[in-house]
C-alpha atoms as an extended CHARMM CRD file, in Angstrom:
* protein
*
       240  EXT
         1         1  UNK       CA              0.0000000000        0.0000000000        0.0000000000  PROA      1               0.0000000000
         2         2  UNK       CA              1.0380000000        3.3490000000       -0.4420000000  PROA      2               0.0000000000
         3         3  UNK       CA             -0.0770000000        6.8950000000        0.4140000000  PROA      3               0.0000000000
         4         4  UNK       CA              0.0500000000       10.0890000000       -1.0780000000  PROA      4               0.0000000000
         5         5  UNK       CA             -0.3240000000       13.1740000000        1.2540000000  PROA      5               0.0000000000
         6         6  UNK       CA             -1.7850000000       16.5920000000       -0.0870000000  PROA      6               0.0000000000
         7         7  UNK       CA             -4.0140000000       19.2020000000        2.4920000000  PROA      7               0.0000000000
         8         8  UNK       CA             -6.8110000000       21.2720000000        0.9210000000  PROA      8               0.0000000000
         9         9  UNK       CA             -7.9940000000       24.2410000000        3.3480000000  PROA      9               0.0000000000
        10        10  UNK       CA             -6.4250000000       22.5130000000        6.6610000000  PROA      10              0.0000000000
        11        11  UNK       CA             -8.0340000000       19.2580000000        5.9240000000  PROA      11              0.0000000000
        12        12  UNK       CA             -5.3720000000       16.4020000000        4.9800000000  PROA      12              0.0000000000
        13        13  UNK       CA             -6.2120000000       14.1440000000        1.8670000000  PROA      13              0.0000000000
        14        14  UNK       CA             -4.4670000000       10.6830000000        1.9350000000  PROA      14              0.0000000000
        15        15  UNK       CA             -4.5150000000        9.1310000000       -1.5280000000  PROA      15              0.0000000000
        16        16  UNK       CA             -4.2170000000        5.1650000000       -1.0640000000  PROA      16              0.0000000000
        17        17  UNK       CA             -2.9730000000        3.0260000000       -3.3410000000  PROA      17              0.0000000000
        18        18  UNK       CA             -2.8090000000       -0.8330000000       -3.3940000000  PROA      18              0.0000000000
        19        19  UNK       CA             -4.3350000000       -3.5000000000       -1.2090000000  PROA      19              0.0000000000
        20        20  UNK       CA             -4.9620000000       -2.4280000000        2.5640000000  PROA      20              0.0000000000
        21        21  UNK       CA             -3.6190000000       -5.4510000000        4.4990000000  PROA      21              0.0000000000
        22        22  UNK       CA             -1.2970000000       -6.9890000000        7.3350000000  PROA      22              0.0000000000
        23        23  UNK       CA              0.9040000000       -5.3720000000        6.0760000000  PROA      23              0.0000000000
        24        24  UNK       CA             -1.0670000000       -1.5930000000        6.1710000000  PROA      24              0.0000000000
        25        25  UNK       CA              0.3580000000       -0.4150000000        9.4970000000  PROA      25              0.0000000000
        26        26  UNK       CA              1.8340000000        2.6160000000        8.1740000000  PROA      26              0.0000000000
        27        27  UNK       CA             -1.0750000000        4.4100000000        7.4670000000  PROA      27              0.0000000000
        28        28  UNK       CA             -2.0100000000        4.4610000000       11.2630000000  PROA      28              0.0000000000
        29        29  UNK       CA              1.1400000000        5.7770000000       11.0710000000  PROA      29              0.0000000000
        30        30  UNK       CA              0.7470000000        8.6540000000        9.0350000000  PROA      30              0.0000000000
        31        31  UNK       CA             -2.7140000000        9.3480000000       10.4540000000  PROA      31              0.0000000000
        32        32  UNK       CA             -1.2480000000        9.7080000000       13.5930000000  PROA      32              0.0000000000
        33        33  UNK       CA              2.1940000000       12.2420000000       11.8520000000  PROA      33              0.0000000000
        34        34  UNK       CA             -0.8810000000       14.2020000000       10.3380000000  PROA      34              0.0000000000
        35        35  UNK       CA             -2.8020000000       14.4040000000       14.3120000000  PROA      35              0.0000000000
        36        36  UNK       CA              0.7690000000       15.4250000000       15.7620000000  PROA      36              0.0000000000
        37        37  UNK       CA              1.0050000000       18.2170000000       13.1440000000  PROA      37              0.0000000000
        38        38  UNK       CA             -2.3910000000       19.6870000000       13.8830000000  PROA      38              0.0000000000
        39        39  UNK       CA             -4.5570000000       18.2210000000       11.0880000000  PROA      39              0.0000000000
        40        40  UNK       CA             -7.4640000000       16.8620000000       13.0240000000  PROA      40              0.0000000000
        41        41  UNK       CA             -9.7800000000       16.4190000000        9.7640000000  PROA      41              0.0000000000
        42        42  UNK       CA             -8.5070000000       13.6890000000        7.7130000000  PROA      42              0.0000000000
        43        43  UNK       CA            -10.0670000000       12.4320000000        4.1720000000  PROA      43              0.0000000000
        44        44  UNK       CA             -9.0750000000        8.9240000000        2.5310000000  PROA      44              0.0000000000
        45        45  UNK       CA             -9.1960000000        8.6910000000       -0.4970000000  PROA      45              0.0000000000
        46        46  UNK       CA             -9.8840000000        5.0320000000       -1.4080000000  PROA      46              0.0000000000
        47        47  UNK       CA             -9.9780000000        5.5490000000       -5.6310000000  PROA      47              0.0000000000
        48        48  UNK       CA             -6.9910000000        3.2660000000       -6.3380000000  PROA      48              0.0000000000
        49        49  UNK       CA             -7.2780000000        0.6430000000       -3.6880000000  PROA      49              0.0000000000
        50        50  UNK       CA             -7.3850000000       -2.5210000000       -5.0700000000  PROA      50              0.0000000000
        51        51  UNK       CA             -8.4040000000       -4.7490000000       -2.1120000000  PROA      51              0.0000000000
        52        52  UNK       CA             -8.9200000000       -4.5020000000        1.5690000000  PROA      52              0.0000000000
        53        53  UNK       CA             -9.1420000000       -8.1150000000        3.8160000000  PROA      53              0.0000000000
        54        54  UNK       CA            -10.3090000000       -7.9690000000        7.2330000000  PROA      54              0.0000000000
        55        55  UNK       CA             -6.5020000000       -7.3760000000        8.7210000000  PROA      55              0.0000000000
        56        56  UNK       CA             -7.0390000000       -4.3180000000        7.0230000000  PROA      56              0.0000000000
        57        57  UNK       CA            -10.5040000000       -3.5040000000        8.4150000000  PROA      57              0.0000000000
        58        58  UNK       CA             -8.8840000000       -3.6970000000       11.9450000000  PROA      58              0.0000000000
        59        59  UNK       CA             -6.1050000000       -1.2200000000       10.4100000000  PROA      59              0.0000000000
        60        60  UNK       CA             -9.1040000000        1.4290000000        8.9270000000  PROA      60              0.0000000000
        61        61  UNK       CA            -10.9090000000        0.9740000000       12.4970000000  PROA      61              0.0000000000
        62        62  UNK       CA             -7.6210000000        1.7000000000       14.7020000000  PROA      62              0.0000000000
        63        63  UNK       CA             -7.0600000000        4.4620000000       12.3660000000  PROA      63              0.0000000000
        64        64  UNK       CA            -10.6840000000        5.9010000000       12.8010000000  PROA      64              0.0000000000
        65        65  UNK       CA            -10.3520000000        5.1110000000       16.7520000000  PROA      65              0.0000000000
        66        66  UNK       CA             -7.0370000000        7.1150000000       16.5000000000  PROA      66              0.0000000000
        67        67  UNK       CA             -8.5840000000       10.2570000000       14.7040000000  PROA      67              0.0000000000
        68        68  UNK       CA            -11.8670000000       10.2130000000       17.2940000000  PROA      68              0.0000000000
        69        69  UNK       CA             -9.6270000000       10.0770000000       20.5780000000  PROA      69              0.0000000000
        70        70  UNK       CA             -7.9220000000       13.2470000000       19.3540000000  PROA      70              0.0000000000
        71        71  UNK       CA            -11.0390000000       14.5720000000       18.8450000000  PROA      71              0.0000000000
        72        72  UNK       CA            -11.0510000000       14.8320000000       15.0590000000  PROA      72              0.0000000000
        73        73  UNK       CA            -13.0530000000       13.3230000000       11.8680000000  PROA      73              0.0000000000
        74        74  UNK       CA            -12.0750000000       10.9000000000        9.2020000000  PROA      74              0.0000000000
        75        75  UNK       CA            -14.0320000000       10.2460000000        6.0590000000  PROA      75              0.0000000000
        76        76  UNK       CA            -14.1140000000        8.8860000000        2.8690000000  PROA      76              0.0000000000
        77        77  UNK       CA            -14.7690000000        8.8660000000       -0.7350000000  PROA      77              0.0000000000
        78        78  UNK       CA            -14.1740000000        7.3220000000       -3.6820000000  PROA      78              0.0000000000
        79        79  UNK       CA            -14.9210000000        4.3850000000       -2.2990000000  PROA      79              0.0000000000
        80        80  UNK       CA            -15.4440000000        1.4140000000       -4.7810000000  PROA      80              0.0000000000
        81        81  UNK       CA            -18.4250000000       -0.2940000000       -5.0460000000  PROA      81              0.0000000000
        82        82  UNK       CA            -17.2510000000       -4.0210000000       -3.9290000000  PROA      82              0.0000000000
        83        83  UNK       CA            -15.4940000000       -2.3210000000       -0.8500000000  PROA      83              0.0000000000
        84        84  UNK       CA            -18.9660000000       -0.3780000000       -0.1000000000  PROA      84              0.0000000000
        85        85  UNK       CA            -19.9310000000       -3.8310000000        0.5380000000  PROA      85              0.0000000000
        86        86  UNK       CA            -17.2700000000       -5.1320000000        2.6740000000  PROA      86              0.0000000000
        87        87  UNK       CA            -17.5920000000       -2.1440000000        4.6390000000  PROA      87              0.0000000000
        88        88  UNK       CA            -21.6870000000       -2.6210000000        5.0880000000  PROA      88              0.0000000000
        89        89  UNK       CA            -21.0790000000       -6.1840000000        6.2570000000  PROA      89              0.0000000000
        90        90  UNK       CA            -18.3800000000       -4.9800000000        8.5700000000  PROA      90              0.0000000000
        91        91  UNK       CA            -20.6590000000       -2.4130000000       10.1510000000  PROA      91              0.0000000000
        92        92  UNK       CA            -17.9300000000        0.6890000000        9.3380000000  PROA      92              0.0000000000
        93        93  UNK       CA            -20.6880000000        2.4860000000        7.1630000000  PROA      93              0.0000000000
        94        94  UNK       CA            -22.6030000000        3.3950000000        9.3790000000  PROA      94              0.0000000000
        95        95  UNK       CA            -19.7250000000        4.6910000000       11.6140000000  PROA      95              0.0000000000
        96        96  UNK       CA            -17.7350000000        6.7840000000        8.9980000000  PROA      96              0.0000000000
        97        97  UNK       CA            -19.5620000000        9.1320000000        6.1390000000  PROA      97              0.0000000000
        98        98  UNK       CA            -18.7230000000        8.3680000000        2.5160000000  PROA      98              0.0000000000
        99        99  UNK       CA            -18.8820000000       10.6230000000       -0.3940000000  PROA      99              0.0000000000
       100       100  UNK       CA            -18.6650000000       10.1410000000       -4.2820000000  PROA      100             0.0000000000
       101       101  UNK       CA            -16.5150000000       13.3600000000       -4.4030000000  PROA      101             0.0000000000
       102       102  UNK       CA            -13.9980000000       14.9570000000       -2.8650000000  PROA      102             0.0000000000
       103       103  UNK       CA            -15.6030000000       18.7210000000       -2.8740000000  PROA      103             0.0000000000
       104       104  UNK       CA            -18.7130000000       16.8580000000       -1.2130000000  PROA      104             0.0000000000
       105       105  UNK       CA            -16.8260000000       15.4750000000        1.0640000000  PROA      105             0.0000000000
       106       106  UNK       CA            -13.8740000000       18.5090000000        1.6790000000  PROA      106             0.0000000000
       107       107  UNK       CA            -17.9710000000       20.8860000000        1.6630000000  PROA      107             0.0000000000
       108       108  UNK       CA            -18.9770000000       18.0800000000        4.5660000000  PROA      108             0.0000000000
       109       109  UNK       CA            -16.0820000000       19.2730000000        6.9320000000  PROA      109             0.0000000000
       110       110  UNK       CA            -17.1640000000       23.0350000000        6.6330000000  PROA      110             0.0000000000
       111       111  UNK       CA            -20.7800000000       22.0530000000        7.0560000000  PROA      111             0.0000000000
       112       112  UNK       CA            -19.8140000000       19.9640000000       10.7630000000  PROA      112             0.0000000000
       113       113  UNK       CA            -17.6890000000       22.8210000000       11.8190000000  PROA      113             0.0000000000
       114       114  UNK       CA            -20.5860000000       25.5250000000       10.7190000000  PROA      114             0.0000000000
       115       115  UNK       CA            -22.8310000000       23.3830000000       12.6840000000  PROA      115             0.0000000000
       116       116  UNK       CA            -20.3080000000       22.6620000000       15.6080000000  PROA      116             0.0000000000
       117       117  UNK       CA            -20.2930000000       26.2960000000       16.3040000000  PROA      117             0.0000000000
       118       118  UNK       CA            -24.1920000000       27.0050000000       15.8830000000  PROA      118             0.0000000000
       119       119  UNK       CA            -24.3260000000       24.7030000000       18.9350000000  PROA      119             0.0000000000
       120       120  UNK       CA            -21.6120000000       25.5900000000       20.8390000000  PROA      120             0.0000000000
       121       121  UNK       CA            -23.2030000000       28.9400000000       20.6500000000  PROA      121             0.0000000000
       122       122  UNK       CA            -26.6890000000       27.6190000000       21.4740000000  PROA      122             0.0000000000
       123       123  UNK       CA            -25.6160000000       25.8080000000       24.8010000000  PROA      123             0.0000000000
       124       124  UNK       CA            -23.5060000000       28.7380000000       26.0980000000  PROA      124             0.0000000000
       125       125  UNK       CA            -26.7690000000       30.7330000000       25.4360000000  PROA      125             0.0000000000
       126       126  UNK       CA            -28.7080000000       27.9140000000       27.3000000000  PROA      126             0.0000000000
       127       127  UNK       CA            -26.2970000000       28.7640000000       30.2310000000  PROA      127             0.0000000000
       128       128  UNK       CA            -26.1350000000       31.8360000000       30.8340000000  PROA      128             0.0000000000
       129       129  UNK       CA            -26.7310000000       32.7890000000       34.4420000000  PROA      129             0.0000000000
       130       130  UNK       CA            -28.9740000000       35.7970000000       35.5410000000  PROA      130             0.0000000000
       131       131  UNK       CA            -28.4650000000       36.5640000000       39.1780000000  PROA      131             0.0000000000
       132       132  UNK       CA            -32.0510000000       37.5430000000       40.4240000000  PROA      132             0.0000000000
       133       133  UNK       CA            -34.5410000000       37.2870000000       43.2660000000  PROA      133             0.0000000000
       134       134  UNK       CA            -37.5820000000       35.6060000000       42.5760000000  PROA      134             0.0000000000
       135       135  UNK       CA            -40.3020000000       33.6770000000       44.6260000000  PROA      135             0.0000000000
       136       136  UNK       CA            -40.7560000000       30.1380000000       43.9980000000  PROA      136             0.0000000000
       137       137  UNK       CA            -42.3200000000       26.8050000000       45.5430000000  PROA      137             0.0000000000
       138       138  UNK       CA            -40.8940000000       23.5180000000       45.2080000000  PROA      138             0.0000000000
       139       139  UNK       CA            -42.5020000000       19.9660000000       45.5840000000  PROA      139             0.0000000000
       140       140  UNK       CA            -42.0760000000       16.5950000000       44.9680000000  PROA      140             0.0000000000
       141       141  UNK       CA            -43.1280000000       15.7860000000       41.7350000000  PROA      141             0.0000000000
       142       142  UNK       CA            -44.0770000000       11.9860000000       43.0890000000  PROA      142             0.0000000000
       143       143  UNK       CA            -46.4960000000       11.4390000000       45.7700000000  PROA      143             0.0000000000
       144       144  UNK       CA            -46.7410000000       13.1980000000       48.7870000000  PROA      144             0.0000000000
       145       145  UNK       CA            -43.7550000000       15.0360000000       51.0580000000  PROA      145             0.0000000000
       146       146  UNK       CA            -42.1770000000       17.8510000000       52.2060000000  PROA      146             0.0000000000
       147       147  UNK       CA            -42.6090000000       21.3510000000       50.6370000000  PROA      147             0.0000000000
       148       148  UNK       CA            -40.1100000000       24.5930000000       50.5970000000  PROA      148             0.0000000000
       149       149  UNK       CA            -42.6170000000       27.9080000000       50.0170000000  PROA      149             0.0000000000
       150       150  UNK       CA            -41.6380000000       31.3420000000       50.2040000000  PROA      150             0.0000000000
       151       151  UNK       CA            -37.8340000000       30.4720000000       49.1810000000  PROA      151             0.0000000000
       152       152  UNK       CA            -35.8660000000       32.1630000000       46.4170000000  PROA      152             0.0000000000
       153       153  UNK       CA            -34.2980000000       31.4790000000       43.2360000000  PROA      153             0.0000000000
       154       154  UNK       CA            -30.8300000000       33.4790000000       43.5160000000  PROA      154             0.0000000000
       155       155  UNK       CA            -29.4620000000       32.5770000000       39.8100000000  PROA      155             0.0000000000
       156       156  UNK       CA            -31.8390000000       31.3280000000       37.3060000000  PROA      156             0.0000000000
       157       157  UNK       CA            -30.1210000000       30.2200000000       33.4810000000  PROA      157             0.0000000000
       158       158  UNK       CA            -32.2820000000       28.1160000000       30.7810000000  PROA      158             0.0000000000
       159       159  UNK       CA            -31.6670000000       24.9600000000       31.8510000000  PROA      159             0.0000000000
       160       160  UNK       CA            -31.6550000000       25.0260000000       35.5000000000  PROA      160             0.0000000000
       161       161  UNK       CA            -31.7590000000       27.3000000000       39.0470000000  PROA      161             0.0000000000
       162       162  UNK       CA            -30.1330000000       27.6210000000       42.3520000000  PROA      162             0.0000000000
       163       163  UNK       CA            -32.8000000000       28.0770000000       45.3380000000  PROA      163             0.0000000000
       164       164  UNK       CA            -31.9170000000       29.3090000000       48.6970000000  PROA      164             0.0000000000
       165       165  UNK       CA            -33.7630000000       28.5320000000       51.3910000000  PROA      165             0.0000000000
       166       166  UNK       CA            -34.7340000000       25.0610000000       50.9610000000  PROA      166             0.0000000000
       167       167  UNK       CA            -33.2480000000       22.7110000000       52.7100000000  PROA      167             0.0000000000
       168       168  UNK       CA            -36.0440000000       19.5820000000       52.5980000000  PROA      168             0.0000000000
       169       169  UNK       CA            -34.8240000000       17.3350000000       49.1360000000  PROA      169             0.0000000000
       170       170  UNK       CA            -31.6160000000       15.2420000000       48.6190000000  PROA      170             0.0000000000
       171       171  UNK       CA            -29.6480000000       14.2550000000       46.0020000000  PROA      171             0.0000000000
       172       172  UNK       CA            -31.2700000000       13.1240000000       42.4480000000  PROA      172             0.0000000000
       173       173  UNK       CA            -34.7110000000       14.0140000000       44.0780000000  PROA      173             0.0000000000
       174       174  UNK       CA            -37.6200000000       15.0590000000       41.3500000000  PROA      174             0.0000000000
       175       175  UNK       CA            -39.5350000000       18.2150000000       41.9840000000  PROA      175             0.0000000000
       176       176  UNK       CA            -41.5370000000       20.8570000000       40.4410000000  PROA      176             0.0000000000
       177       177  UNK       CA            -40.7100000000       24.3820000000       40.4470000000  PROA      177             0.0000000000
       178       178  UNK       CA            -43.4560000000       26.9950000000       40.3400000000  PROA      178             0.0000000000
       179       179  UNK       CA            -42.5660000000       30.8170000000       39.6320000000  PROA      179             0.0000000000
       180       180  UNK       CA            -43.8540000000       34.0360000000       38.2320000000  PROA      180             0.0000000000
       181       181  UNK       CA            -41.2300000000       36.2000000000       35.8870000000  PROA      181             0.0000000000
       182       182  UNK       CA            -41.9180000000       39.9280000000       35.4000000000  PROA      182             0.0000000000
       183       183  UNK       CA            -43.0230000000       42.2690000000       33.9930000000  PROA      183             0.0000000000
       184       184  UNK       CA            -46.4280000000       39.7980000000       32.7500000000  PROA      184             0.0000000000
       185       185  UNK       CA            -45.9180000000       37.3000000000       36.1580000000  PROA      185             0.0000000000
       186       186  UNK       CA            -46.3210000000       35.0620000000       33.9830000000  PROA      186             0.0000000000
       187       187  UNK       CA            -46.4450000000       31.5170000000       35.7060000000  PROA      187             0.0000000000
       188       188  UNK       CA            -43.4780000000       29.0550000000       34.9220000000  PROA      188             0.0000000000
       189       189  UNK       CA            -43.9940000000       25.3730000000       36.2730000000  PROA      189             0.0000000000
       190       190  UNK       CA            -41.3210000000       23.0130000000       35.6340000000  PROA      190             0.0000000000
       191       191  UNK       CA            -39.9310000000       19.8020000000       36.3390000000  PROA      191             0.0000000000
       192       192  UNK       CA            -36.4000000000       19.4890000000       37.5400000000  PROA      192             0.0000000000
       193       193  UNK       CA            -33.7840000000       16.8910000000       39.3790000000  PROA      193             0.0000000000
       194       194  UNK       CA            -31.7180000000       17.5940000000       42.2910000000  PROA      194             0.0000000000
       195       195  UNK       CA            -28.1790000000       17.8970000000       41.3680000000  PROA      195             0.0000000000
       196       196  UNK       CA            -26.2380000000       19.9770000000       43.8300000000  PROA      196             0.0000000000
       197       197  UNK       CA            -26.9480000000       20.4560000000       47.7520000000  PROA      197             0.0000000000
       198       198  UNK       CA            -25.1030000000       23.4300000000       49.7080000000  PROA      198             0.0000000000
       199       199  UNK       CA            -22.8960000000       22.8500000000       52.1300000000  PROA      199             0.0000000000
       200       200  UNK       CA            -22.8680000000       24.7950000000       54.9680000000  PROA      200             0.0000000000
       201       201  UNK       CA            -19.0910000000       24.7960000000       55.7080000000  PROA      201             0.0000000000
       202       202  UNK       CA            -18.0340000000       25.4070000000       52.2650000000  PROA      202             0.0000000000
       203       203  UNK       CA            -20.7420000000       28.1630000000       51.1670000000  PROA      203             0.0000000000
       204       204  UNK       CA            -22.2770000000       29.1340000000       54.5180000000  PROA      204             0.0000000000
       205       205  UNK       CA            -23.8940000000       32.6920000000       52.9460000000  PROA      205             0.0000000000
       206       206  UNK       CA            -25.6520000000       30.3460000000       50.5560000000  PROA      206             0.0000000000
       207       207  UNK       CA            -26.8590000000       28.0160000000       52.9300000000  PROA      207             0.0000000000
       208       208  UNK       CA            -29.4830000000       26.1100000000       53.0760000000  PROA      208             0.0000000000
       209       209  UNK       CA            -29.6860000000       25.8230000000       49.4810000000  PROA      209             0.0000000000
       210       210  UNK       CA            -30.2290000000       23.1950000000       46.5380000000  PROA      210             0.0000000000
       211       211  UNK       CA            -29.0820000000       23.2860000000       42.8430000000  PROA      211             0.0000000000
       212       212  UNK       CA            -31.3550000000       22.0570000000       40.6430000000  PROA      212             0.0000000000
       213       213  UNK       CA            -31.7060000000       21.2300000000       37.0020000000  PROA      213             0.0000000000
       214       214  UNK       CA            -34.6650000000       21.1510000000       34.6950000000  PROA      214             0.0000000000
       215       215  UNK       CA            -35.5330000000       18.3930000000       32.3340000000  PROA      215             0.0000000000
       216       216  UNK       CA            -38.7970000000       17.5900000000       29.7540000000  PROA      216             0.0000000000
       217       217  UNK       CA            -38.7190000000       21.2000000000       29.4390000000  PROA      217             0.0000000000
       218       218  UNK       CA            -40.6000000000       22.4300000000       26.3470000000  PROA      218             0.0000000000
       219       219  UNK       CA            -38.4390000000       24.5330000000       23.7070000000  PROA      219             0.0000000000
       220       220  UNK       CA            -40.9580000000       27.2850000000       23.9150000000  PROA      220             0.0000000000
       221       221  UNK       CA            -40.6280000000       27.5240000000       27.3390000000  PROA      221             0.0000000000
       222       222  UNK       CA            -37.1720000000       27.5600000000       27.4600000000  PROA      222             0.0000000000
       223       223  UNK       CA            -37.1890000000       30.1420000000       24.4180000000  PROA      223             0.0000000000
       224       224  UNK       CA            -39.2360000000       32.2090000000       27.3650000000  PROA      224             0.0000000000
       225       225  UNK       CA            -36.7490000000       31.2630000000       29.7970000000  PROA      225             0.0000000000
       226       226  UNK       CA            -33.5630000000       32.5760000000       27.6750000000  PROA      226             0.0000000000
       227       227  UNK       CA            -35.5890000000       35.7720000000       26.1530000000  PROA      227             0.0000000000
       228       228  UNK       CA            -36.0660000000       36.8990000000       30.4960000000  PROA      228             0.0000000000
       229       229  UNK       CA            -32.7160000000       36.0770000000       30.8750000000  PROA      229             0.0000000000
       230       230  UNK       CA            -30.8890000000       38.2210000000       28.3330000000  PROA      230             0.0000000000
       231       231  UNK       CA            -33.4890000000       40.6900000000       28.6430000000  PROA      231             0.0000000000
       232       232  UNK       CA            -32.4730000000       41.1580000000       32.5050000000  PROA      232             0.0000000000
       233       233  UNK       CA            -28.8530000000       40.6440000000       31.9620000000  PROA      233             0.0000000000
       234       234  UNK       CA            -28.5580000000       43.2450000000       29.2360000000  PROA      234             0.0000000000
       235       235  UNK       CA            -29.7880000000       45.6810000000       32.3170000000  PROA      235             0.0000000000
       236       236  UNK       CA            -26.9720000000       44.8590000000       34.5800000000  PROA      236             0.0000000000
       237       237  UNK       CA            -24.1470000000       46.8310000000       34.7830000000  PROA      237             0.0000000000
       238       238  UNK       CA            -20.7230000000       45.4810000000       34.6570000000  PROA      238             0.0000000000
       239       239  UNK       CA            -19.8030000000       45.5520000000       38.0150000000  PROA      239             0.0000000000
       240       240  UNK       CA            -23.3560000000       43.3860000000       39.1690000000  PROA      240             0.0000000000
């Protein structure tokens, strides 16, 4: 086997020629040159391979495994018909993409990182934390138990809330949340999990006090959620 190495706008193209075998170690090798020099999207193109056996599967797979762990993306194209079908019956198709050209496939990479960044972008939007002082009940969302009323939510984002005050749930305990948000008072009521408990030695101005996140939320809801929050936090000044 041989490969031929050529990089189109920072994406690395390794022509393969020849059967991929036992004897195909070397292009884990140059994967892993390509990874140590920064490339982290890699495209095979399989045109002129003759033959792969199942020695060389296990090559292609450690390969793949080698490109995911340094968190990049391997694809192909080109690929022959008769190896389409070796790689169907080996399962690898529906693990890495294929394309029948290489500006599909070199488009494919901008596409992922065009997406990549719509939702990095989305969940730091989903995070953002509005410091705040609102009124809010909690209660066990199963059967009967202990209620906190009259506490307050001191940091509200999209996706979850701490409360102060309440000091009656544990750990990976299911509640609902009930609170008004201004100016409307309009009535939120949402379900949410347990997932962080003050402690009193650590945090004692927070204390009692129980984070909690919020799950089957509704997108429109949340879309409420996140309009309150950057509504409020365009308000603040810098030094709040």
């Amino acid at each position: 086997m041989e490969i031929r190495v050529r990089a189109s706008d920072n994406i690395v193209i390794l022509d393969i020629s020849g059967p991929i075998d036992v004897n195909s170690a070397n292009l884990v090798e140059v994967i892993g040159q390509c990874i140590r020099d920064g490339y982290s999207d890699i495209l095979c193109n399989f045109e002129e391979v003759s033959s792969i056996d199942y020695m060389g599967i296990s090559v292609i797979a450690i390969a793949y495994k080698e490109v995911i762990n340094n968190e990049g993306r391997m694809k192909f194209v080109n690929v022959p018909t008769h190896l389409k079908n070796l790689f169907s019956v080996t399962g690898l198709n529906r693990t890495i993409e294929f394309y029948a050209t290489e500006e599909l496939a070199i488009n494919s990479f901008k596409e992922d990182k065009v997406i990549e960044n719509i939702k990095k972008m989305q969940l730091r939007r989903r995070f953002k934390r509005l410091p705040i002082d609102l009124k809010v009940e909690i209660w066990p969302k199963y059967g009967k138990g202990p209620v906190c009323s009259n506490v307050d939510i001191l940091n509200l984002s999209a996706v979850g809330a701490y409360v102060f005050g309440c000091d009656k749930f544990k750990l990976e305990d299911e509640v609902i949340l009930k609170f008004n948000i201004p100016p409307k008072n309009e009535e939120m009521q949402l379900d949410a999990k347990v997932v962080w408990i003050c402690d009193r030695q650590i945090q004692p101005q927070l204390y009692p006090g129980v984070g909690v996140e919020f799950y089957n939320i509704e997108t429109s809801v949340q879309e409420k959620l996140l309009e309150f929050i950057e509504r409020n936090l365009s308000l603040l000044s810098p030094d709040d």
